[in-house]
N, C-alpha and C positions, 0 to 999 in steps of 0.2 A: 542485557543491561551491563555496562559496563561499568564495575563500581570501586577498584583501586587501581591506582598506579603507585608503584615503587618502584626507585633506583638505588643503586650502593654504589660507591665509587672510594678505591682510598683517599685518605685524609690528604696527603699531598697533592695529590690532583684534583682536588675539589672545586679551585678557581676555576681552573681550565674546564672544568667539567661541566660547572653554572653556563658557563659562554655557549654551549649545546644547545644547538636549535632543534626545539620540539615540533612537531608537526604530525600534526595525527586528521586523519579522515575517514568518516564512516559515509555507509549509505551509496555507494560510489558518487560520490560529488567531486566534482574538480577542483573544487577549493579544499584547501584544509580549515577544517573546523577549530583547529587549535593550530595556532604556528607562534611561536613565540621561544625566548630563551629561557633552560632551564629554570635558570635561579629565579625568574620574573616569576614561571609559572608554579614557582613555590614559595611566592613571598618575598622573597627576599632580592634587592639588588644586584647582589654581590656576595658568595660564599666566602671573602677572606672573612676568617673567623678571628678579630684580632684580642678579643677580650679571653681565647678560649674555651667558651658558653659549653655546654653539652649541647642547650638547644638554640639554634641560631633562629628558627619561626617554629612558635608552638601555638597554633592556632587550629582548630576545627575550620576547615578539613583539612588544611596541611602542616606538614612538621617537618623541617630541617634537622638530623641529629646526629652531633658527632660524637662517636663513642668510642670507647677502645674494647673490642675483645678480645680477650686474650693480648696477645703479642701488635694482634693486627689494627690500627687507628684505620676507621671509616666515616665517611659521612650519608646520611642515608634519609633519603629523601622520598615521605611520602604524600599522596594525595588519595584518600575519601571520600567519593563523593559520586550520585549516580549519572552517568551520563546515558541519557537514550539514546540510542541507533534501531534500524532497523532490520536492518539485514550485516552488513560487516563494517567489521575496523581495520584499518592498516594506520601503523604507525614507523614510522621513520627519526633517526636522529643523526 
């Protein structure tokens, strides 16, 4: 069972980042099961963050979150949620 996905990416590259096409296949099927752009596949449009939120999508199962640790600004983007497979996953971006 596959049941998170997480990405980090820094803060200034987070637009560029969203534009990242997801594509993931389990089961060996020829199609991808998921293909889509990051930012869609976490809610959101569009990572420019223009009000500077912490949370750009805070929602069950996913959240968009940009944080500062320490020195370093990230944005960090997670999904929650079970996906069944059978046998494997292969993921691409």
């Amino acid at each position: 069972m596959f049941r998170a996905l997480e990405f980090s990416a820094p803060r200034a590259e987070a637009v560029d980042f969203g534009k990242a096409r997801l594509r993931v296949t389990w089961d060996d099927r020829s199609e991808a099961s998921i293909d889509t752009p990051l930012a869609l596949f976490f809610g959101a449009g569009t990572l420019y963050n223009r009000d500077n939120r912490e949370y750009l999508v805070k929602a069950f199962p996913v959240n968009i979150r940009y944080d500062s640790d320490r020195s370093i600004c990230r944005a960090t983007f997670r999904c929650r949620f079970s996906i069944p497979r059978r046998s494997s996953c292969l993921g691409t971006e």
